[in-house]
Every structure is written in C-alpha cells, then in structure tokens.
C-alpha positions in Angstrom: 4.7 -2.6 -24.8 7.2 -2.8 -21.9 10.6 -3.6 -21.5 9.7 -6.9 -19.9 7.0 -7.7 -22.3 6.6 -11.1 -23.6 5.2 -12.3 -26.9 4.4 -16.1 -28.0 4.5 -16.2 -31.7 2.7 -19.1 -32.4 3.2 -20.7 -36.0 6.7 -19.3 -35.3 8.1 -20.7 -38.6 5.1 -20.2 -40.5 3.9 -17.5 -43.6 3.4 -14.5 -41.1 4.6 -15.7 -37.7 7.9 -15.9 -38.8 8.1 -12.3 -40.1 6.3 -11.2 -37.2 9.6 -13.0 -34.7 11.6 -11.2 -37.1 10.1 -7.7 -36.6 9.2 -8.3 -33.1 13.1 -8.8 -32.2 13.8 -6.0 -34.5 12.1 -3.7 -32.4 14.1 -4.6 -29.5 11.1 -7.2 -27.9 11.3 -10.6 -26.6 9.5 -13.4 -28.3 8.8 -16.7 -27.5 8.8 -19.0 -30.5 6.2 -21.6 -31.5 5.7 -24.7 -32.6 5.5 -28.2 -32.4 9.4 -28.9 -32.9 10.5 -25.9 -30.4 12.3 -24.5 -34.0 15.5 -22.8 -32.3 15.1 -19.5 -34.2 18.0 -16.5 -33.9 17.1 -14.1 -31.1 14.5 -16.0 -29.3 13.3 -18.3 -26.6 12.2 -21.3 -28.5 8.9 -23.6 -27.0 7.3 -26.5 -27.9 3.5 -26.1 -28.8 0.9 -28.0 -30.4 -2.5 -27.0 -30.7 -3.7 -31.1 -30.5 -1.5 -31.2 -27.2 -2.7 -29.6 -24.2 -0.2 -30.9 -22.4 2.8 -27.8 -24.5 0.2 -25.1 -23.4 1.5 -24.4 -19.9 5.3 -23.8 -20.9 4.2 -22.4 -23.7 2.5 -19.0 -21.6 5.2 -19.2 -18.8 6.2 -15.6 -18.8 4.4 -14.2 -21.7 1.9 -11.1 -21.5 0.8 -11.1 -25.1 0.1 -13.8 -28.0 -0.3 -13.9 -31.8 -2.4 -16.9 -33.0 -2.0 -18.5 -36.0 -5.3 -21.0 -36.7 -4.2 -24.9 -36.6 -3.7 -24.9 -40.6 -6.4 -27.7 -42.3 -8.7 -27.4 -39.5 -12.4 -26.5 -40.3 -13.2 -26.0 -36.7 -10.5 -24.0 -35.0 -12.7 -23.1 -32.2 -13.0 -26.9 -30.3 -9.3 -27.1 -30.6 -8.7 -22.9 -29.9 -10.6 -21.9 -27.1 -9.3 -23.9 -24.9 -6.1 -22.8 -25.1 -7.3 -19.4 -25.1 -9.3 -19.6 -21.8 -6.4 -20.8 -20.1 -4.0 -17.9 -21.6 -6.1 -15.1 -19.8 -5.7 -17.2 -16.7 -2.6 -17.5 -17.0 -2.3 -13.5 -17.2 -1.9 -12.8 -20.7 -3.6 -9.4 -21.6 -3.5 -9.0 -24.9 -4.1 -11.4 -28.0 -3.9 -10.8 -31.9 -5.3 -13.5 -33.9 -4.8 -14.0 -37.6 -8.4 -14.5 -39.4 -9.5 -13.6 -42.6 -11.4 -10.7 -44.7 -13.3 -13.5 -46.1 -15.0 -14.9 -42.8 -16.8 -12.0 -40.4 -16.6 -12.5 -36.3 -19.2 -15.1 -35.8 -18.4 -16.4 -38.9 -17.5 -20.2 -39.9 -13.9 -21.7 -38.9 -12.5 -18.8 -37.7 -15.4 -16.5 -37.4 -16.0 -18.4 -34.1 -12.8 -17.4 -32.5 -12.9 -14.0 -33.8 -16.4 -13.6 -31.4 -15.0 -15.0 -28.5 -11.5 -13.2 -28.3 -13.4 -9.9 -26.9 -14.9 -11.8 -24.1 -11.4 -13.2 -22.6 -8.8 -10.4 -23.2 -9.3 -6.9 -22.4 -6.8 -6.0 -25.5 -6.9 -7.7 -28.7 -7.4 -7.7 -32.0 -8.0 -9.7 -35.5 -6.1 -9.2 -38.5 -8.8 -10.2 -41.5 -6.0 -10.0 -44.5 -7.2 -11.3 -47.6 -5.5 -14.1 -49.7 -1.7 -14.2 -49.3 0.5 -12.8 -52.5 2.6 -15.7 -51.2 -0.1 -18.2 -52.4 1.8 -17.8 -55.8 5.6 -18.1 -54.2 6.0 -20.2 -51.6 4.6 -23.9 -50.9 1.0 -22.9 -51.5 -1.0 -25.3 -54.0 -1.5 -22.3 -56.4 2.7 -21.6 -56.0 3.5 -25.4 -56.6 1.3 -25.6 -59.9 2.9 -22.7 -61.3 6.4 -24.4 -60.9 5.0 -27.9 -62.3 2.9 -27.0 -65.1 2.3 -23.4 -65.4 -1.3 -23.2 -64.2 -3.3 -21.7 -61.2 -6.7 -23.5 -60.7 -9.6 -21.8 -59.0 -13.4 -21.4 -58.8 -13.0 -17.7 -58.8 -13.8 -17.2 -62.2 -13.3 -13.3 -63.2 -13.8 -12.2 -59.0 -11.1 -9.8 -58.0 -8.8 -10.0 -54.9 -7.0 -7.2 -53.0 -3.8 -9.8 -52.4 -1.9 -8.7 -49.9 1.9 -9.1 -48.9 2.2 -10.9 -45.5 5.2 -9.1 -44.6 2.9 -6.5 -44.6 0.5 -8.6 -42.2 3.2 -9.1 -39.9 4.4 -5.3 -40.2 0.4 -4.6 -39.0 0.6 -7.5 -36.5 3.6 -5.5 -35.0 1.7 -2.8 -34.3 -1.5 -4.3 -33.1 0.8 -6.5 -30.4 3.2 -3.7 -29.2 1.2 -0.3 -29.6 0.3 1.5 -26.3 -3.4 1.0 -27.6 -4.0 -2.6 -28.7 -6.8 -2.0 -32.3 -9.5 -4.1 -29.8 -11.6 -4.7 -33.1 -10.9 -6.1 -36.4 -8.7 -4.8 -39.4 -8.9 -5.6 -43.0 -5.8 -6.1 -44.6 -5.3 -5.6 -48.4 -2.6 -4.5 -51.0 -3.1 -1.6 -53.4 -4.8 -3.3 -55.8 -7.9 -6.2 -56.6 -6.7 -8.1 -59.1 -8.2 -11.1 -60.7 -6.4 -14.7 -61.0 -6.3 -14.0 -64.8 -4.3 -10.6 -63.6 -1.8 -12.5 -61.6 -1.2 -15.3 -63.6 -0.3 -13.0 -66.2 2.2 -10.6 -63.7 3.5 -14.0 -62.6 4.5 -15.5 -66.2 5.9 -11.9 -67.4 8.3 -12.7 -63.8 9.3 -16.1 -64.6 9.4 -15.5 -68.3 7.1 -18.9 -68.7 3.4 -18.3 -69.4 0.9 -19.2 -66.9 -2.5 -19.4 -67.0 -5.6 -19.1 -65.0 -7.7 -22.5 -65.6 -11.0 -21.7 -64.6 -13.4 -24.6 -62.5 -16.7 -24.9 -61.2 -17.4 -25.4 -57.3 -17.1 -29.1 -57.5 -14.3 -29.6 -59.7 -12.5 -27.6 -57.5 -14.0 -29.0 -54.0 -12.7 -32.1 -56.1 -9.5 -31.0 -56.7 -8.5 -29.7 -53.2 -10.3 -32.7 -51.3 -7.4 -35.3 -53.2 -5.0 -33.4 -50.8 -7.1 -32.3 -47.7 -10.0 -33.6 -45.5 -13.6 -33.1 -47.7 -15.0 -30.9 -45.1 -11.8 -28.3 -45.6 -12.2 -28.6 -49.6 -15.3 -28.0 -49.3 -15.0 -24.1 -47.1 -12.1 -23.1 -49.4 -14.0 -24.1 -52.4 -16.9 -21.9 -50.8 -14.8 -18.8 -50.2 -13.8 -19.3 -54.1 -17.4 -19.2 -55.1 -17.4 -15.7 -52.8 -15.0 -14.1 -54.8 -16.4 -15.1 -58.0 -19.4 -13.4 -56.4 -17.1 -9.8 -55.8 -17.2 -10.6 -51.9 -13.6 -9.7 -52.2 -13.3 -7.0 -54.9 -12.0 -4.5 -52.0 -9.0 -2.4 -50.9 -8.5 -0.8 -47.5 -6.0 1.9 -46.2 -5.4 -0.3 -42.9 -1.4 -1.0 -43.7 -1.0 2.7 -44.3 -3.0 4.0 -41.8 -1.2 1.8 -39.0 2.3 1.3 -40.4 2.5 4.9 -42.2 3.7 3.5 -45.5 1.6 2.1 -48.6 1.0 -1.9 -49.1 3.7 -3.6 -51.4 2.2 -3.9 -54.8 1.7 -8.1 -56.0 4.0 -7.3 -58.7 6.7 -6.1 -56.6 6.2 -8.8 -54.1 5.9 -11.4 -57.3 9.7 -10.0 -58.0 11.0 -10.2 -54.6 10.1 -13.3 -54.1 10.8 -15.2 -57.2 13.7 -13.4 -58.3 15.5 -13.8 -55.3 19.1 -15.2 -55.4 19.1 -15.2 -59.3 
C-alpha cells in the first residue's frame, strides 16, 4: 500500500471495522471512517454513509483507493442494496476491496454469497474474509451476550455442532493484511480460532469467567426462527436459524491456519478472549 493510499472503513464503529481503523492508523495509513452519523473517530477523516442512501456514496469514495465492506447488518439480501455501491466504487477508481462474509455462506451463496461472486468481476484486487461466528457474540451487544447478562442462558439450534469461534480482533488483524499487502489474497480466506467448540463448551468457559453459571438451552429450528423473528424481520430469523441447523449438522466443526499463515502469530484462544473481554476494568 502507498503512502497516499486511502481506505474507507465502512461500519467504522462496528465489531471489526472499528479494530480494523484502529490497526489501519497504527500502521501509519489513512482511513476514511464510515457510517451513517460521520462518527468523528481519533486519527481519521470521518464520512457520512449509508448503504439505503445513495446519495453519502460519492463523498464517501472521494479520494479513496481501497474499501472494507461490512454487509448492511439485518439485511437478507445485501446484494440489491451492495452492488450498487460497488459498481460505482470501481468507477470511481477504487482498486482494491475486502469484504467481510462468512465461513458459513460459499461465493454464490445466499445473502452474502451473492456479493462474494460478484467482487472478482469489478476489482482487479480483492478479497473475502469468511470468519466464522464472532467470540464477541458472547461479550458485546450480541443476543447470545445480552442473555448471558440477564438470565444466564445462551439459546441456539445448534444442538451439540461445534464452532471454530474466532476473535475479531483477529479478523481485523487478517483484514489489515488483505487491504495493505503488496499482493491483495484475490480469493477467499477462512477465518477461525484454535479451537471448535460447542455452545455447551462456551457456556461453560463463560460461567467459570463470570463466576455465574450459564447454560446452553437447546431449541429446535422453529423455536429458534421464533425466538429471533420477535426481534428481527422473519425472513432474517429464518437464514440465521438455518445456519444454526448447519452447525448442528458439523458444517462448521473446522479450524484453519489462515490468522497464522497471514499475520504470523496463532488465533487468540475463546477463553482468553472470554477474559479480556469481560474482565476488563474490574
């Protein structure tokens, strides 16, 4: 990446975009910061952007040569509200674009999946970042992270399926690379900790934390479609309730080497990550 290089971060504030402003400006490069309140963060150029709003997309890509894209949270067609956005980016001269997808949805895929096939086809350096489910999920102001504070559960349709959970400051360390390298990854990396664990597995590291019990309440598809769709749009409930029913399946009992091989240092383990984050400040 050059001296004059540009990124827009967009989901500036969000889970990884905000680590990835932080490590970007770390590393000495300029960043333009995303999202729909123009969040003045330290160290940056600040922009407003909404992917509903056409109308932010032009100052948004004034000066920038590279993006990382954070899917419209919710949405369970990123695509009609992506690609436009996208086409006019490589008009606009950027070369290179790192979107954030998932291990769980393959290019061509749903959601997702669809951008993931067409990001080859408008920038001539890119990437996708497929991480698996956040170690977050359990800290922050995820649904699983808020039950655990109000009544010591995690609900899922998982059942006994294992997850290789994966720190998303390691995401963003990975994100780094794929956006400033001299060689952009132009293909897709899975992203996983060290370990699969099972939801039974972390709600048992994440009680022995907090020194509270919590537990793992299993559902079926539809209580948990049920569950989710009380706080999100049916069609959404309905696609994470599916990727639940995956896992139960093993489609995610998996680790790869990807944070080592491009970082040079092992994944955080989800117990280590479980401390950090919840035993901050104490």
């Amino acid at each position: 990446m050059t001296a004059t290089a540009t990124t827009l971060v967009t989901g500036a504030t969000g889970t990884t975009g905000s680590r990835t402003v932080r490590r970007l400006l770390a590393a000495g490069h300029r960043v333009r910061a995303a999202s729909r309140r123009a969040t003045a963060l330290p160290g940056t150029d600040p922009v407003r952007f909404d992917w509903y709003e056409p109308g932010t997309f032009g100052d948004a890509l004034a000066g920038t040569d590279r993006v990382y894209l954070v899917p419209p949270v919710g949405e369970p067609d990123p695509a009609s509200v992506m690609l436009p956005f996208l086409r006019r980016a490589r008009a606009a001269g950027v070369c290179r674009a790192v979107l954030l997808g998932s291990s769980a949805v393959p290019v061509g895929g749903p959601a997702v999946g669809r951008v993931h096939q067409a990001l080859p086809g408008l920038f001539d350096e890119w990437a996708v970042l497929r991480p698996s489910w956040f170690m977050q999920n359990f800290t922050g102001g995820h649904l699983h992270a808020r039950s655990i504070r109000e009544d010591g559960v995690i609900r899922t349709a998982a059942g006994s399926g294992r997850v290789g959970f994966v720190d998303a400051d390691d995401i963003a360390a990975v994100a780094v690379h794929a956006l400033t390298d001299d060689r952009a990854p132009d293909g897709d990396l899975v992203l996983t900790g060290p370990e699969a664990l099972s939801y039974d597995d972390a709600a048992a590291i994440v009680g022995e934390v907090i020194g509270r019990p919590v537990v793992h309440r299993h559902l079926t598809y539809d209580g948990f479609r049920d569950h989710l769709a009380a706080g999100m749009p049916l069609g959404f409930a309905e696609l994470l309730a599916g990727l639940d029913r995956a896992i139960a399946g093993g489609a995610e009992d998996r680790t790869t080497d990807t944070v080592r091989r491009l970082t040079g240092r092992s994944p955080h383990g989800f117990r280590q990550v479980v401390e950090r984050e919840l035993t901050r400040g104490r």
